[in-house]
C-alpha positions in Angstrom: -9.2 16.4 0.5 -6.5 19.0 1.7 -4.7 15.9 2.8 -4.5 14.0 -0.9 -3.4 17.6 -2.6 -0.4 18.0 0.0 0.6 14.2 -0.3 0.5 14.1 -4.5 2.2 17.7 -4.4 5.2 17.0 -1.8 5.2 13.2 -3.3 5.6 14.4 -6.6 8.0 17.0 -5.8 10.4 14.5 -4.0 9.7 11.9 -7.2 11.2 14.4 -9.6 13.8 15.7 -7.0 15.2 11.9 -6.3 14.9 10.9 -11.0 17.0 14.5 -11.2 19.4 14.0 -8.5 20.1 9.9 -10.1 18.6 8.5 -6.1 14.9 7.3 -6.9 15.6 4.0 -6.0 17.3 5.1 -2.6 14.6 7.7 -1.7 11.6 5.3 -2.6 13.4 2.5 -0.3 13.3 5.3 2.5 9.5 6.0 1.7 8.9 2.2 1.6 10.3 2.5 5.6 8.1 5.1 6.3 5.3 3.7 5.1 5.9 0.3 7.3 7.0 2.4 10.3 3.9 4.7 10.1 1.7 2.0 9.4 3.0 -0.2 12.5 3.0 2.3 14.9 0.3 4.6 15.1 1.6 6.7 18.3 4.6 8.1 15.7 1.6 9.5 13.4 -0.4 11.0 16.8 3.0 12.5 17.8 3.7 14.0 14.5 0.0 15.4 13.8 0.4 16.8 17.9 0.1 20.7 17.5 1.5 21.3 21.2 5.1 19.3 20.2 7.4 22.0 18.6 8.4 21.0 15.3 12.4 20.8 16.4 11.5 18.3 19.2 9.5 16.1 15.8 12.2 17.0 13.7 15.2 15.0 15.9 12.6 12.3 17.0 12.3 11.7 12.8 15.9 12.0 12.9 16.4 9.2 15.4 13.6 6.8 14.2 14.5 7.3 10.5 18.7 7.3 10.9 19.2 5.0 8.1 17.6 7.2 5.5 19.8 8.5 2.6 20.5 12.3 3.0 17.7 13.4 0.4 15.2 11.9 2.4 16.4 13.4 6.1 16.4 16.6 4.3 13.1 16.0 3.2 12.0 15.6 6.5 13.9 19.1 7.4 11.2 20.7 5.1 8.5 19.5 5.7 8.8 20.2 9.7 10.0 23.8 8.8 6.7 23.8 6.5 4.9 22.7 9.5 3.9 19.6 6.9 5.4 17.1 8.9 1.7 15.7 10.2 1.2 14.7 6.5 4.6 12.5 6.4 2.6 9.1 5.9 0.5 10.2 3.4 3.2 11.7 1.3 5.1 8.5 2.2 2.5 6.4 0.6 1.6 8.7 -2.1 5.3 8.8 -3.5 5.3 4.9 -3.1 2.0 4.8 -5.7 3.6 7.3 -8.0 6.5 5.6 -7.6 5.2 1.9 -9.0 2.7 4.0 -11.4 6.0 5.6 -13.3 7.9 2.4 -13.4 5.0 0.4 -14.4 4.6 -1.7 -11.3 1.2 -3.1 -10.4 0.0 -4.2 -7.0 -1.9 -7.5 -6.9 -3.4 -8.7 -3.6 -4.6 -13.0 -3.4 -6.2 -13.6 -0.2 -6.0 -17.3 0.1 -7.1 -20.1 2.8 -3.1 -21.2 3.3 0.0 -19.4 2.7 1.1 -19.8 -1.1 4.0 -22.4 -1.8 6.6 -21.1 -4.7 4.8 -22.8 -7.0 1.2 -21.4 -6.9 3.1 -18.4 -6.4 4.5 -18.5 -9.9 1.2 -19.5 -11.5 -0.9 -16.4 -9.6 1.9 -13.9 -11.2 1.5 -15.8 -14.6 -2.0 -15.4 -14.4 -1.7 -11.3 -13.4 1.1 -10.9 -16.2 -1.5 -12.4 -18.7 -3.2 -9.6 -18.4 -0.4 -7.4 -19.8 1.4 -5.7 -16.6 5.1 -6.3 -17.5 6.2 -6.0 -13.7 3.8 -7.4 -10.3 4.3 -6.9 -6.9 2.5 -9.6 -5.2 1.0 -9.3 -1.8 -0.2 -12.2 0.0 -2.5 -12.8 3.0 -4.0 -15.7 4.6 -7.6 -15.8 5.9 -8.6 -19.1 6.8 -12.5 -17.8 6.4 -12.3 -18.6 2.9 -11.8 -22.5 3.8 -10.2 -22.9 0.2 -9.5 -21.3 -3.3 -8.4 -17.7 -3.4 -9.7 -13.9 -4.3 -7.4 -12.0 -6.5 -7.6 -8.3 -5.9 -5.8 -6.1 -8.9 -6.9 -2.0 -8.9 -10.4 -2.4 -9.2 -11.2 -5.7 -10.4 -11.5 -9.2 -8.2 -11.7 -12.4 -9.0 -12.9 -14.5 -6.7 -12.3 -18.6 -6.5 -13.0 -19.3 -3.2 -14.7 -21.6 -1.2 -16.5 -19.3 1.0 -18.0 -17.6 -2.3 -19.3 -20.7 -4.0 -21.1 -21.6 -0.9 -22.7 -18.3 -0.8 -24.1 -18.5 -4.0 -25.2 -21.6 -3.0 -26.8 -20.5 -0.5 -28.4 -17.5 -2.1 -29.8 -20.1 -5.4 -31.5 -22.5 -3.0 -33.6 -19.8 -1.1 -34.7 -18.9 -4.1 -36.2 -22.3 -4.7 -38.1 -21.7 -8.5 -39.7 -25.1 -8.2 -42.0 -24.2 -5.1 -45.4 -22.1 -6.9 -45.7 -18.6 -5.7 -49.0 -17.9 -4.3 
């Protein structure tokens, strides 16, 4: 809970620092890194949530790991070590990322399909999400082959589901419940 109130809080903060200072698309590009960083290396997150590291020795390892950020950003990470808030970088990272889409109007749609989708079913998935009035998707795509065909669709909290897998389930499901045998 503490968590979620320092991410929206620092996210926000750096949201309307970056639209006042003209560098939101910059500073969400450097959260965008964080995110993938954090999220691919999980020792980074243990080292930064490690109370026995002083914060100067997390402060250049940041530094060094996140060189290519724009100056907002590597000041950003200057306060939040000298906040001792440094532990709750992913978070924040992922929280300005949502606020982020939420005031540009982007919406996150996940397919799951059986195969990797060709250009062209790519183009009819982000048809089908646009029908139902998002202006702007960002599409994200995996493959698990335990769905042997079709798709699910994933968009906030709604699913569609057209696979395989699914169908077969149901199947499944309908003839154990045979209504043709008598009950006795």
């Amino acid at each position: 809970m503490l968590e979620t109130k320092v991410a929206k809080r620092y996210a926000k903060s750096l949201l309307d620092l970056a639209r006042e200072q003209g560098a939101l698309d910059t500073v969400y590009a450097d959260m965008q890194q964080v995110v993938s960083v954090c999220d691919a290396n999980r020792d980074l997150v243990m080292l930064l949530g490690n109370p026995i590291i002083a914060t100067d020795k997390k402060l250049t390892i940041l530094k060094t790991v996140f060189a290519s950020v724009s100056r907002m950003s590597s000041a950003f990470f200057e306060i939040l070590t000298r906040k001792g808030r440094e532990s709750h970088l992913a978070g924040i990272a992922k929280e300005f990322v949502a606020q982020y889409k939420k005031s540009k109007g982007i919406e996150s749609a996940t397919v799951i399909s059986a195969v990797a989708l060709d250009d062209n079913l790519r183009k009819q998935v982000q048809e089908l999400v646009r029908a139902g009035g998002k202006s702007e998707v960002e599409l994200v795509e995996k493959v698990d082959p335990k769905l042997i065909g079709g798709f699910v669709l994933r968009m906030g909290d709604k699913q569609y589901d057209a696979s395989v897998s699914s169908e077969l389930r149901k199947l499944t499901r309908d003839f154990s419940a045979n209504p043709y045998i008598p009950k006795n």
